[in-house]
KEPA-255179 format. One line per field, with one value per residue (C-alpha): x, y, z. Coordinates in Angstrom, 2 decimals. Layout:
REM KEPA-255179
xx <- (X_...)
yy <- (Y_...)
zz <- (Z_...)
This chain:
REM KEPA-255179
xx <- (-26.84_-28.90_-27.74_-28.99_-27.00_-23.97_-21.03_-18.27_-15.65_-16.78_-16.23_-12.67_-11.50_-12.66_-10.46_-7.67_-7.26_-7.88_-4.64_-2.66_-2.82_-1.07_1.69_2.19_0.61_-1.54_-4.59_-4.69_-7.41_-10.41_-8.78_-7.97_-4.56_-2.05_1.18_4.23_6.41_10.17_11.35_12.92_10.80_6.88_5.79_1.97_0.02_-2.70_-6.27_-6.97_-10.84_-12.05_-13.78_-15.95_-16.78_-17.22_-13.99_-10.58_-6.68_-3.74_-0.81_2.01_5.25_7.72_7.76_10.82_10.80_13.34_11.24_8.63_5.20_1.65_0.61_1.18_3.60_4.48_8.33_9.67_6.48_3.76_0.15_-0.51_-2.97_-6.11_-8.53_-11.55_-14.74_-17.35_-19.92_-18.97_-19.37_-17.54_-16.26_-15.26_-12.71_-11.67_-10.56_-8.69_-6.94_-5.49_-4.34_-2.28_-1.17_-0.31_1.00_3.46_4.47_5.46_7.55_9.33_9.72_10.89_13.78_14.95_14.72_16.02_19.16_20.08_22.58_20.27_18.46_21.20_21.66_17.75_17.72_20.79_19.44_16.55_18.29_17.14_15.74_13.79_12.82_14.74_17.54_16.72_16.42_18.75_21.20_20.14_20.36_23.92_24.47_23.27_25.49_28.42_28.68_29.48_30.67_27.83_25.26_26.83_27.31_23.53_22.41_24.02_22.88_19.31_19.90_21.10_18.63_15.05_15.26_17.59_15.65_12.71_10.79_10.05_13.60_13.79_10.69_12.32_15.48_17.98_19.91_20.39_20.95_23.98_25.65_25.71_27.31_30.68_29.83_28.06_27.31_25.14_23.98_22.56_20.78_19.19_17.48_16.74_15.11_12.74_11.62_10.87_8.33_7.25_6.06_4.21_2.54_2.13_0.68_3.29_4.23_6.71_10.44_13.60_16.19_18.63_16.11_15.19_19.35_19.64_17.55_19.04_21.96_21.23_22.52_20.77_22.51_25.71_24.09_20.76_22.61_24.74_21.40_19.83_22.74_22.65_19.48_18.99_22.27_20.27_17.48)
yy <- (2.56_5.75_9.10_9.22_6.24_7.43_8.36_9.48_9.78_6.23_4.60_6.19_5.11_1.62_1.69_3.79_1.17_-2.20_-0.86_1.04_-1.16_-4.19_-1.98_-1.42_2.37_3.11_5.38_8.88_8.66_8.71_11.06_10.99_10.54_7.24_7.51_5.02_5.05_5.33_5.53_9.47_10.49_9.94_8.97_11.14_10.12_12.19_12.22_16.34_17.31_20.11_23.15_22.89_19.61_16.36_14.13_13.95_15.29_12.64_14.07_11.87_13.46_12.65_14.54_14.64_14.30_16.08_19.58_19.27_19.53_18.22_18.39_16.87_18.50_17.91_18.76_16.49_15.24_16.06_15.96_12.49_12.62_15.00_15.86_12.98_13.82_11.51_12.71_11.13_7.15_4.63_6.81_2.97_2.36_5.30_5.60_2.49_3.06_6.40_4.48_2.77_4.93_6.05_2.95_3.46_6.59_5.38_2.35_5.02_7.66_4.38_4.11_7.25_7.96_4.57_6.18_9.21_9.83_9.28_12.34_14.59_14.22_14.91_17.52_19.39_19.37_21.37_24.16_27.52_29.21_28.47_24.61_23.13_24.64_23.76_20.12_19.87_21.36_18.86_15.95_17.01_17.76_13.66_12.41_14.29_16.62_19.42_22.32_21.93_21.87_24.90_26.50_26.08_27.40_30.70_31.18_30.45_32.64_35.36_35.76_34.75_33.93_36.49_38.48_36.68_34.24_31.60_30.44_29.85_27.74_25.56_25.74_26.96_29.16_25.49_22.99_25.81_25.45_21.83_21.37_21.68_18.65_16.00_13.36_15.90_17.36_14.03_13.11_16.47_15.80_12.27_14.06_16.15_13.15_11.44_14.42_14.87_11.08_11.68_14.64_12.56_9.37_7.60_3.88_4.08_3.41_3.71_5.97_3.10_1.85_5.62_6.19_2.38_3.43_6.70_4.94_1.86_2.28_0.80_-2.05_-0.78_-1.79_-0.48_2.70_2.74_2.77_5.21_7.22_6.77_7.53_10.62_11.72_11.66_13.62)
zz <- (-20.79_-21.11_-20.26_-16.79_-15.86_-17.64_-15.43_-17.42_-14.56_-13.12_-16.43_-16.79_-13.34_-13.83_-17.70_-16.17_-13.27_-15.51_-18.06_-15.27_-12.13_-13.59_-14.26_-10.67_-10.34_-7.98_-8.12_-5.97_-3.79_-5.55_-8.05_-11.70_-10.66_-10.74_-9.27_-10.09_-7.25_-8.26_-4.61_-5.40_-8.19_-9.20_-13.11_-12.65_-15.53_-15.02_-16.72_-16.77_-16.83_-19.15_-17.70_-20.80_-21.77_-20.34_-21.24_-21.00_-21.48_-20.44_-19.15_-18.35_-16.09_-13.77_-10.26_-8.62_-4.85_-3.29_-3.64_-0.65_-1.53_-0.80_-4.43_-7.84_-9.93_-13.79_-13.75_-17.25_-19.72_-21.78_-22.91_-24.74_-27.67_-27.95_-25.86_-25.88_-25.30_-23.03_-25.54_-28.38_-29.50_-27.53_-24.53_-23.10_-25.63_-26.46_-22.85_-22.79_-25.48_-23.94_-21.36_-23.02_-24.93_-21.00_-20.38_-23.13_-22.25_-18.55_-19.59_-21.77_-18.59_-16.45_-19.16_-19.90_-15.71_-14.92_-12.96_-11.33_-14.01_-16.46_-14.19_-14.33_-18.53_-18.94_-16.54_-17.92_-21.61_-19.82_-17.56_-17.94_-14.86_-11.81_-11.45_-14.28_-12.85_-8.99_-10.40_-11.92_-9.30_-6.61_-9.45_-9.74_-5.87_-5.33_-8.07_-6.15_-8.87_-6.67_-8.45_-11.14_-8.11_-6.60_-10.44_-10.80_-6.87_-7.30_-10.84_-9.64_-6.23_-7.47_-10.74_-8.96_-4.92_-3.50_-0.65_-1.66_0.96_-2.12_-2.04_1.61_1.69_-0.31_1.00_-1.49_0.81_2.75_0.31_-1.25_2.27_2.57_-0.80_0.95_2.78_0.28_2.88_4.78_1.37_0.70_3.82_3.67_0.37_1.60_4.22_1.90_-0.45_2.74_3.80_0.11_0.60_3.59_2.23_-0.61_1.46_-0.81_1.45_3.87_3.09_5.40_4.66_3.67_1.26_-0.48_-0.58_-2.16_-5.03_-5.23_-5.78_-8.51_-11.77_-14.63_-16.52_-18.21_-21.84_-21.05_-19.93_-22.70_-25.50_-23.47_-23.39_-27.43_-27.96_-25.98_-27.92_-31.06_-30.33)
């Protein structure tokens, strides 16, 4: 192929999309995005351009729903590997095999997300301040772990949000005053991931099919080894 014909970005959406859409992601648009749909939470793996050369970074996160937004955020991941450049020899398999290298790295997310309490332990190893915390409260809030939720609210109102208008658009001040009743607590978050998916032109789902998934629990043995090996780290 010579240069002219070369399309860098053409040749990584064809690679991304051979490894990724067997796996059951789906591609963004026409982006350099692909999205695996966990109902409540998104695994992004996401191949990042450089403003300097031709090529690319993989990052792989999860995006938790429940925070409304239009856009893709990388809450819990990494970058995967180095960057690759399109310049150099075999751009084709070089690109395939960071993908599954991104492959890997998603099956891994799926596992050590595969439950909401499995949420709640990987968000509380990570609280600290602004949206590890926020995550982590709501994680807590849905698992019916109220006082934890309502622990983590004030601490995050009262050190970043107060009098600001950041933490009302994203509801803080709200989701603290529903904690007293965790029904209505719930079907307000429900609420957000379902408007975070339409922003998101993620498929449809009904409320008693978002608050089924919220609600699975992963195999008591799988559970258990996760639980074992996130111990250890």
């Amino acid at each position: 192929m010579s240069a002219a014909a070369f399309d860098h970005n053409k040749v990584l959406k064809r690679v991304a999309g051979e490894v990724l859409t067997p796996l059951g992601l789906t591609q963004k648009g026409r982006s350099r995005l692909w999205l695996d749909d966990r109902r409540w939470h998104v695994i992004v793996a996401s191949f990042d351009p450089s403003s300097f050369s031709k090529g690319t970074y993989l990052e792989v996160h999860v995006m938790w729903l429940w925070i409304v937004k239009d856009h893709v955020s990388y809450d819990i991941g990494e970058r995967v590997g180095q960057f690759e450049d399109a310049g150099e020899a075999n751009w084709e398999g070089r690109v395939r095999r960071l993908a599954e290298r991104a492959a890997e790295r998603i099956d891994e997310l799926r596992r050590e997300v595969a439950d909401l309490p499995a949420a709640v332990d990987i968000l509380e190893r990570r609280v600290g301040v602004a949206w590890p915390r926020i995550h982590a409260a709501i994680a807590n809030g849905l698992a019916g772990r109220t006082d934890r939720a309502r622990e983590l609210l004030d601490a995050e109102l009262a050190a970043r949000w107060a009098g600001q208008p950041n933490g009302r658009n994203v509801g803080l001040p709200q989701l603290r005053e529903l904690l007293v009743d965790e029904a209505a607590f719930r079907d307000e978050v429900v609420d957000r991931i379902q408007e975070t998916r339409r922003l998101q032109s993620l498929p449809d789902l009904t409320n008693t099919e978002l608050e089924d998934a919220i609600s699975a629990r992963a195999p008591r043995g799988l559970a258990t080894k996760l639980a074992g090996l996130l111990g250890s780290q």
